[in-house]
C-alpha positions in Angstrom: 13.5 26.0 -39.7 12.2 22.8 -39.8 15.7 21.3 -39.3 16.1 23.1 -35.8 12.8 22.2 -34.4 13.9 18.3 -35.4 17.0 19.1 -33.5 15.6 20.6 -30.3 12.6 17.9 -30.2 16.2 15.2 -31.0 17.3 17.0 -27.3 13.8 16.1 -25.3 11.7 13.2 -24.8 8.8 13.0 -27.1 5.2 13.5 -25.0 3.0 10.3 -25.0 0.2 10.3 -25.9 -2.6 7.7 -24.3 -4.7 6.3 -26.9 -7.8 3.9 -26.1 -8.2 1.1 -28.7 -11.0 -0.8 -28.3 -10.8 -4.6 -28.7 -12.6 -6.1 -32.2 -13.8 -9.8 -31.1 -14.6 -12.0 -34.2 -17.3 -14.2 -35.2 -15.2 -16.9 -34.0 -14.3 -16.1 -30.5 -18.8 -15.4 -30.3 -19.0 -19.0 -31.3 -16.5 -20.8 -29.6 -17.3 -18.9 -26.1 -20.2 -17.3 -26.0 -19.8 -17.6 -22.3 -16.3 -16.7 -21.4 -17.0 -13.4 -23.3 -19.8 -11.7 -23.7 -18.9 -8.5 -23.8 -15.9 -6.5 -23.3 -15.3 -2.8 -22.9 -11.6 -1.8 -21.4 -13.3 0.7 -18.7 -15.3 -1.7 -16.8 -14.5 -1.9 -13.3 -17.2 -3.6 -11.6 -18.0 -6.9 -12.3 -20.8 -7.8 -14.5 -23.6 -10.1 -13.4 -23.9 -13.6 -15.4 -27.0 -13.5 -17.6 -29.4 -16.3 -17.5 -28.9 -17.7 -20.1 -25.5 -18.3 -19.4 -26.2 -19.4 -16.0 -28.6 -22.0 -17.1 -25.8 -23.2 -19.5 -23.4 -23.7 -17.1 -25.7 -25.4 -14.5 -26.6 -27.5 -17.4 -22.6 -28.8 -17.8 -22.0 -29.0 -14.3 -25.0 -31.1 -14.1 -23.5 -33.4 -17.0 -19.8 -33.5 -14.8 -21.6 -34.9 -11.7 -23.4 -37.8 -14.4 -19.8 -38.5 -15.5 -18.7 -38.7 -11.9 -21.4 -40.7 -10.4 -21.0 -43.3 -13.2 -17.0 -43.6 -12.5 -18.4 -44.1 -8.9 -20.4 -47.1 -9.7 -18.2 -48.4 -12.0 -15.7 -48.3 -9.3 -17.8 -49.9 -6.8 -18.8 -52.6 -9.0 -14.6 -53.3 -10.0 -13.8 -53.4 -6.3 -16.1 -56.1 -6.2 -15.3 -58.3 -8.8 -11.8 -57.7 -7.1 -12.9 -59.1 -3.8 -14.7 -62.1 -5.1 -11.7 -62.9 -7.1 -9.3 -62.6 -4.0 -11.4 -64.9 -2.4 -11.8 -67.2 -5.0 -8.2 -67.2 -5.3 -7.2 -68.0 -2.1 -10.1 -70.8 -1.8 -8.4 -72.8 -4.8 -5.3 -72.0 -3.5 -6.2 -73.9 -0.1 -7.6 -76.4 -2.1 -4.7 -76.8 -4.5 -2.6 -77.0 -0.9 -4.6 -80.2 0.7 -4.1 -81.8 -2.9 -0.3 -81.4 -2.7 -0.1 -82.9 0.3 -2.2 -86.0 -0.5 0.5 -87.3 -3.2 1.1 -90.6 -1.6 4.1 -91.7 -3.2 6.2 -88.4 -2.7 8.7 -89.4 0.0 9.2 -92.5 -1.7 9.8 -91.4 -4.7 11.8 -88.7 -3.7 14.5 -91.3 -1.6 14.7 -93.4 -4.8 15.6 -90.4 -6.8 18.1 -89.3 -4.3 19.6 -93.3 -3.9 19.9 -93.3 -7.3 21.7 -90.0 -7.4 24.1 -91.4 -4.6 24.8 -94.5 -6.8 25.6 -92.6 -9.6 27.6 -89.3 -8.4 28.7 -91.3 -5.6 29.6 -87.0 -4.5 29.8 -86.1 -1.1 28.7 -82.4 -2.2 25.9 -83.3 -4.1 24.6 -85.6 -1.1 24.6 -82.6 1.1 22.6 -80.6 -1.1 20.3 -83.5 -2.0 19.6 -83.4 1.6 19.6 -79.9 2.4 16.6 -80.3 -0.8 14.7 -82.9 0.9 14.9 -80.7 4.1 13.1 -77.5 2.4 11.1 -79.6 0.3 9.4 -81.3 3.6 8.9 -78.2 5.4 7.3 -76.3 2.7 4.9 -79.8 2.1 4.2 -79.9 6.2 3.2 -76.2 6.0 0.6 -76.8 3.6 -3.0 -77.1 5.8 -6.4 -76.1 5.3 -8.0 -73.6 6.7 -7.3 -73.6 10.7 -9.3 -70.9 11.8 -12.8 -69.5 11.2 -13.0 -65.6 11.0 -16.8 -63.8 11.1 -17.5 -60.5 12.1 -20.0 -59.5 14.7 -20.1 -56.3 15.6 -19.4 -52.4 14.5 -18.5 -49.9 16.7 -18.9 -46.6 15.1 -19.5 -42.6 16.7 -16.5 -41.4 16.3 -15.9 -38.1 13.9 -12.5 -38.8 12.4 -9.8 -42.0 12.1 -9.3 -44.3 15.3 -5.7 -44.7 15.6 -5.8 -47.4 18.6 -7.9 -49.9 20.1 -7.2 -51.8 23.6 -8.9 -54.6 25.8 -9.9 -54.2 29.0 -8.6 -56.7 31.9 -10.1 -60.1 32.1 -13.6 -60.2 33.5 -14.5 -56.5 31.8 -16.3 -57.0 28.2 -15.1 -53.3 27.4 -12.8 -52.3 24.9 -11.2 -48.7 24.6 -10.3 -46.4 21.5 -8.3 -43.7 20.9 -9.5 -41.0 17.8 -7.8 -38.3 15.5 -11.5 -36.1 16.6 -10.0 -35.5 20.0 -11.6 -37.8 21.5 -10.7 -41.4 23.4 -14.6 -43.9 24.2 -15.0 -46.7 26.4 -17.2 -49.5 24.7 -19.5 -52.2 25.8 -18.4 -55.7 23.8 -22.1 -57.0 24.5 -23.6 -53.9 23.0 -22.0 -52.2 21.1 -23.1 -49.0 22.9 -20.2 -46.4 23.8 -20.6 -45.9 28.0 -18.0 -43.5 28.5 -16.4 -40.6 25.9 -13.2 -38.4 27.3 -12.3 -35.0 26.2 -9.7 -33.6 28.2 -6.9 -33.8 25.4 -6.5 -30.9 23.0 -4.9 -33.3 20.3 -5.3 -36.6 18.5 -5.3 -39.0 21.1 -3.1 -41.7 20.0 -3.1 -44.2 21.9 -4.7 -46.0 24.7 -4.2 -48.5 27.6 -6.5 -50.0 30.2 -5.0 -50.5 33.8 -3.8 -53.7 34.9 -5.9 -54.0 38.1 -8.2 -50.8 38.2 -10.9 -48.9 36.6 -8.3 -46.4 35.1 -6.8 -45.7 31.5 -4.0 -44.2 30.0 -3.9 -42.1 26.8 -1.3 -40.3 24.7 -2.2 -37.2 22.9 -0.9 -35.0 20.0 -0.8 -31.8 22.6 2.3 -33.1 23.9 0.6 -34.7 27.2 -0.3 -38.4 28.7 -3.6 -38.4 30.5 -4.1 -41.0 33.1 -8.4 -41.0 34.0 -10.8 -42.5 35.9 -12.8 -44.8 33.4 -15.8 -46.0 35.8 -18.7 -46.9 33.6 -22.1 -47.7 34.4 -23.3 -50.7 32.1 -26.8 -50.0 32.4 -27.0 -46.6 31.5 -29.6 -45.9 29.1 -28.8 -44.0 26.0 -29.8 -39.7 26.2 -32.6 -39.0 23.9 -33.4 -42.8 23.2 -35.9 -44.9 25.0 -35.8 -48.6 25.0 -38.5 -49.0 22.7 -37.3 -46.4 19.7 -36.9 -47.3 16.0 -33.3 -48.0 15.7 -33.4 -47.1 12.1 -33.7 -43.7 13.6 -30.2 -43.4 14.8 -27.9 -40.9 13.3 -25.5 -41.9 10.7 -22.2 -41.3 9.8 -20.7 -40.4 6.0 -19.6 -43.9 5.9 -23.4 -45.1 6.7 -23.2 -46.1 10.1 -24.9 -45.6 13.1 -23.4 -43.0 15.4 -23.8 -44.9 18.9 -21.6 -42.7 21.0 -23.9 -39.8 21.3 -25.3 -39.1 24.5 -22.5 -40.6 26.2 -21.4 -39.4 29.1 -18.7 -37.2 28.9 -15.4 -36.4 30.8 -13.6 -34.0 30.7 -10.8 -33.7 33.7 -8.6 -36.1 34.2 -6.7 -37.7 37.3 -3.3 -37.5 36.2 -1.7 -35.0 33.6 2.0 -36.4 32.5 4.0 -33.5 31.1 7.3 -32.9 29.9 8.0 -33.8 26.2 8.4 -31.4 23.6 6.5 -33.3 20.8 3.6 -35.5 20.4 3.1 -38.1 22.2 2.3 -41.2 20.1 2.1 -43.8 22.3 2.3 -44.7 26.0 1.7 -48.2 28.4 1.4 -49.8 32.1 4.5 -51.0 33.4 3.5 -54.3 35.5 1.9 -53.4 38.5 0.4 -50.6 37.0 2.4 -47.7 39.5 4.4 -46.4 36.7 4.1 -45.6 33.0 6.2 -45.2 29.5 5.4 -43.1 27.2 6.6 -42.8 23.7 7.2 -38.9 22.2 8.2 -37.7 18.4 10.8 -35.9 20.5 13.1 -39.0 20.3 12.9 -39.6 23.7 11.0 -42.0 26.0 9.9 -40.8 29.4 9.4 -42.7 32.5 6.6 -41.5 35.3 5.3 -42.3 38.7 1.7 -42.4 38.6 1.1 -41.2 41.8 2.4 -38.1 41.8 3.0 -37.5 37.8 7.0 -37.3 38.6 9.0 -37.3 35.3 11.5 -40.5 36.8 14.0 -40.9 33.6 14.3 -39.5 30.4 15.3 -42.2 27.7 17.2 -40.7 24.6 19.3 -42.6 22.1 16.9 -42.8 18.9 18.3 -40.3 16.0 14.7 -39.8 14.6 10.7 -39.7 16.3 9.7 -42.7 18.4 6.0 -44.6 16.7 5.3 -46.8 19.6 5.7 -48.5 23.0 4.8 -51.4 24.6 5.8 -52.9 28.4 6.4 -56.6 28.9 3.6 -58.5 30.6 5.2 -59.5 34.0 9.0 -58.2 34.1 10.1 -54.3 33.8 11.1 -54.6 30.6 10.3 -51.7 27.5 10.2 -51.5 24.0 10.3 -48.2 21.9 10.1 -48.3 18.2 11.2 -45.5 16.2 11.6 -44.2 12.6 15.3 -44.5 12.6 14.5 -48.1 11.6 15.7 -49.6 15.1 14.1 -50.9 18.4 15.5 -50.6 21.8 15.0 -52.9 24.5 14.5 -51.2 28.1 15.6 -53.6 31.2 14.4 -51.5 34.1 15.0 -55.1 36.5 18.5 -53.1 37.9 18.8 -50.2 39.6 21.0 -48.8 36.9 19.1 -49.6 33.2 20.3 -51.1 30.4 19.6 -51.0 26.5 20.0 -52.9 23.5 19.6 -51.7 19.9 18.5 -53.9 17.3 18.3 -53.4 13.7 16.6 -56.0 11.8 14.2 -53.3 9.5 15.2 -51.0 6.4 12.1 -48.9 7.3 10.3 -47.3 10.1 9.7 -49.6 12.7 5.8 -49.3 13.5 5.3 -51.1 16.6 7.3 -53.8 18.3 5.5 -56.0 21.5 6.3 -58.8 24.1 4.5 -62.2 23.5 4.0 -64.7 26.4 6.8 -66.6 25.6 9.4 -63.9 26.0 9.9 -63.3 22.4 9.4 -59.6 20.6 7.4 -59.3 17.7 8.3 -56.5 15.7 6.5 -54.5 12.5 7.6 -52.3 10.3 6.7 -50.0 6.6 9.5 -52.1 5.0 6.7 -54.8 4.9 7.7 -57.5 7.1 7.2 -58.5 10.9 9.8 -60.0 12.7 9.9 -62.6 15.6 12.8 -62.3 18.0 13.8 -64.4 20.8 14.6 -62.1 23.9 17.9 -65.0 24.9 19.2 -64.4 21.5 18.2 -61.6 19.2 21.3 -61.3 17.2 19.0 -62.8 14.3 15.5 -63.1 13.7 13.5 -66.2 14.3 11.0 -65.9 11.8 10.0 -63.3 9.6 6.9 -62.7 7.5 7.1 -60.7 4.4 4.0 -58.6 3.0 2.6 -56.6 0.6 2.0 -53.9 2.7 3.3 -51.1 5.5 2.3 -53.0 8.4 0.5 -50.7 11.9 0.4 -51.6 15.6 0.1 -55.2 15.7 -0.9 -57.7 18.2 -0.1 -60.6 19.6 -2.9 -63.5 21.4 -1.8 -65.3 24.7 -2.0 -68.4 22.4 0.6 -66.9 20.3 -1.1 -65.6 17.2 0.4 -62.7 15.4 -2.8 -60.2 14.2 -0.8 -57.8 11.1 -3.1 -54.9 10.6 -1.9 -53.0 6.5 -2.2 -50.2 5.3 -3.7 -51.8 2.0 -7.2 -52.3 4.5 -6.3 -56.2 5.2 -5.8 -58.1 8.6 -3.9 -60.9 8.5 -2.9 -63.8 11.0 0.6 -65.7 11.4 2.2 -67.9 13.9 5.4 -67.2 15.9 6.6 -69.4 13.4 5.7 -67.2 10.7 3.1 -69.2 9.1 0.2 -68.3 8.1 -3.1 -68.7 9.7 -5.8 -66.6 8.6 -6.8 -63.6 6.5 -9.9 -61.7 8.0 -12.6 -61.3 5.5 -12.9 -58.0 3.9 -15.1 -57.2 0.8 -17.1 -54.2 0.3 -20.0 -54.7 2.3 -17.7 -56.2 5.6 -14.5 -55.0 6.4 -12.4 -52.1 6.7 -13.0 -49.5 4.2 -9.6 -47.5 4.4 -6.3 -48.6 6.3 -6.3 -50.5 9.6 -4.0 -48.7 12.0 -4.2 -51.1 15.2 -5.8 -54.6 16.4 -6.1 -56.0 19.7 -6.9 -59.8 21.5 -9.5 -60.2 24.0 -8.8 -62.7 26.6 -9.3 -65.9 25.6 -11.9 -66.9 28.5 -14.1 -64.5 27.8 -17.7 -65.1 27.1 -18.5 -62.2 24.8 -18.8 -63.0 21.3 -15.8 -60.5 19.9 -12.8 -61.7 21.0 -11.0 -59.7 18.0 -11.1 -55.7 17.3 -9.6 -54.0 14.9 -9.8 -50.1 14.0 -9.3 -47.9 11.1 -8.7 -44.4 9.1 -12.4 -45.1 8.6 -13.8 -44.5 11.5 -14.8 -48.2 12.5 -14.1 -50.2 15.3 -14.6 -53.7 14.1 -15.9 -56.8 16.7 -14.6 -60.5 15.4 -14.9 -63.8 16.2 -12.1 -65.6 15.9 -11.8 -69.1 16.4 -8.9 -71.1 16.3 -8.3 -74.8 15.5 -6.7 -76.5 18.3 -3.8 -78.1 16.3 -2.4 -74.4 15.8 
């Protein structure tokens, strides 16, 4: 009966049955991508070669994206430029509109006879005291208003190494060397006079991150990314002709980097093994300096602690904890045994190592990480930091600030001249020049064509007797060390 086979077949799962439907593609879907599809069968499981004609159509719109891309290119080569000149141009009227405000004869006068006037007429106490506290302002922001002080030129480019150069350092007075310190592993020694890298050292398996010159010897210190300080012997011979490169070869025949400069630290000589291996943090070690004399060294870890050692014997002395988050730098006082560490916590400590027992003050004068912080000659800390400002501190009394300078950008590892001028190296590619006072000196000159092409992570001073032409460097994320001459007006 048809009724009980409805009712068994009710009491068991129907069989499947697998049917193949093949796909119908329309006119359209051939128009729109002739391309993308075409053909299609549901059984094909090996991949179909693209036909020519296909091929040759997509090379043909590849071909059209790299036009389109090379344009944006130029036109954004060509915007940066008109940007540049109009920075400049800006900041020449501004100088010029400056020296006009402070040639109004008439202003101090006119100025008292407004406020004697006032006097007469309020005859208030309060308002005199503001009237004053006016005149006050007024005059200092008029007495800050100069011309240019200082004349800024590059001179030289230092270039070989394969990725960014996060430090650069001067040698002691008498050596025209200078010393950097590269994300490729790597750490050179370079002539000032030549330009020419003398001496290249590979023995850390990180970034190296930082580097320092010895006081008094032909030795350097470096700070590494593999957890490790490096102390090494850095004697160079000046005269040492490049490998592969005779005296009298084209030098258009150098190699060149992607950024279109000469690589002049092949052939160096290379070292490998150092003197002195510091161990002992448990995170990288970003930074590290000489204590005076030169027998022991700091060292600054993203561990949150600072480590003392003895040179000599690579003895891990003290172990200085207290920062809640990674330290970014250190720096030793010039004469006295005293430390810095600056950290991301937004605070700076100050080390007295003087006792036999060490001491430490905290100071928190930054929202932001605190980049760098250094000793000046005239025992005063100058401090940097992302929250875009740099801070001058007196080392009697640094409750408050002294000065501080406000920017419009992260500030990196900063420096500070024996004649007390603050170099602020940004993350937006400038270098800029203050006094301790926290006016402004200088801006380096940066277009296109001369200048950094990516951010500036660290300057340094030469010493101010020296007879080389560069008495400036600065280095970047772009893989240039930079030679400047900076010259200073004497009424700074």
């Amino acid at each position: 009966m048809p009724q009980d086979a409805a009712q068994s077949q009710m009491g068991k799962p129907p069989k499947s049955k697998r049917i193949t439907i093949p796909r119908v593609q329309s006119n359209t879907d051939n128009e729109n991508h002739p391309a993308l599809f075409p053909s299609w069968r549901s059984d094909v499981d090996s991949e179909v070669p693209v036909p020519p004609t296909f091929r040759s159509r997509l090379h043909d719109l590849f071909n059209q994206i790299e036009k389109e891309f090379e344009a944006l290119y130029t036109e954004n080569l060509n915007l940066q430029e008109k940007i540049d000149s109009l920075n400049e141009r800006l900041e020449r009227e501004s100088c010029i509109g400056d020296k006009q405000s402070c040639d109004f004869p008439d202003f101090d006068n006119a100025y008292s006879k407004s406020l004697s006037k006032q006097k007469s007429v309020t005859g208030s106490s309060q308002k005199l005291k503001t009237a004053h506290k006016l005149k006050a302002q007024t005059s200092k922001i008029v007495s800050s208003f100069k011309g240019p002080t200082v004349s800024c030129s590059l001179v030289r480019e230092f270039s070989g190494h394969k990725d960014g150069i996060w430090d650069v350092a001067t040698a002691r007075p008498g050596q025209p060397l200078i010393g950097t310190a590269s994300a490729d592993h790597t750490a050179c020694i370079w002539s000032v006079e030549t330009g020419r890298c003398l001496l290249q050292y590979q023995g850390h398996q990180g970034s190296v991150n930082s580097i320092r010159f010895h006081p008094n010897k032909d030795v350097v210190l470096t700070a590494s990314g593999d957890c490790t300080a490096h102390v090494w012997q850095a004697a160079v011979t000046w005269d040492q002709p490049v490998k592969g490169q005779s005296s009298d070869e084209d030098p258009d025949s150098c190699e060149k980097d992607d950024f279109g400069c000469e690589d002049t630290s092949s052939g160096a000589p290379c070292l490998r093994t150092p003197v002195c291996e510091l161990t002992g943090h448990a995170g990288v070690v970003v930074a590290a300096d000489w204590l005076p004399g030169g027998e022991q060294v700091i060292t600054a870890s993203w561990d949150r602690t600072a480590n003392l050692y003895d040179v000599e014997t690579g003895e891990l002395l003290q172990s200085l904890g207290g920062h809640d988050q990674e330290l970014t730098h250190t720096s030793s006082h010039h004469s006295n045994r005293l430390v810095v560490t600056s950290s991301r916590d937004t605070t700076f400590r100050l080390w007295d190592f003087r006792e036999p027992i060490h001491s430490v003050s905290v100071f928190q004068g930054h929202t932001e990480t605190v980049t760098s912080a250094v000793f000046t000659r005239e025992d005063k800390v100058v401090s940097g930091s992302d929250d875009r400002s740099v801070k001058v501190w007196d080392l009697r009394n640094m409750r408050s600030p002294l000065a501080t300078v406000r920017a419009d950008s992260a500030v990196n590892r900063l420096a500070v001249s024996a004649g007390g001028v603050v170099a602020i190296p940004h993350d937006n590619r400038q270098v800029r020049l203050f006094d301790l006072n926290g006016q402004r000196v200088a801006r380096l000159p940066r277009t296109s064509h001369k200048g950094h092409r990516r951010m500036v992570c660290s300057v340094a001073w030469a010493d101010e007797n020296t007879s080389v032409p560069c008495n400036f460097f600065s280095c970047g994320f772009d893989r240039l060390i930079l030679g400047w001459s900076v010259q200073l007006s004497k009424d700074l």
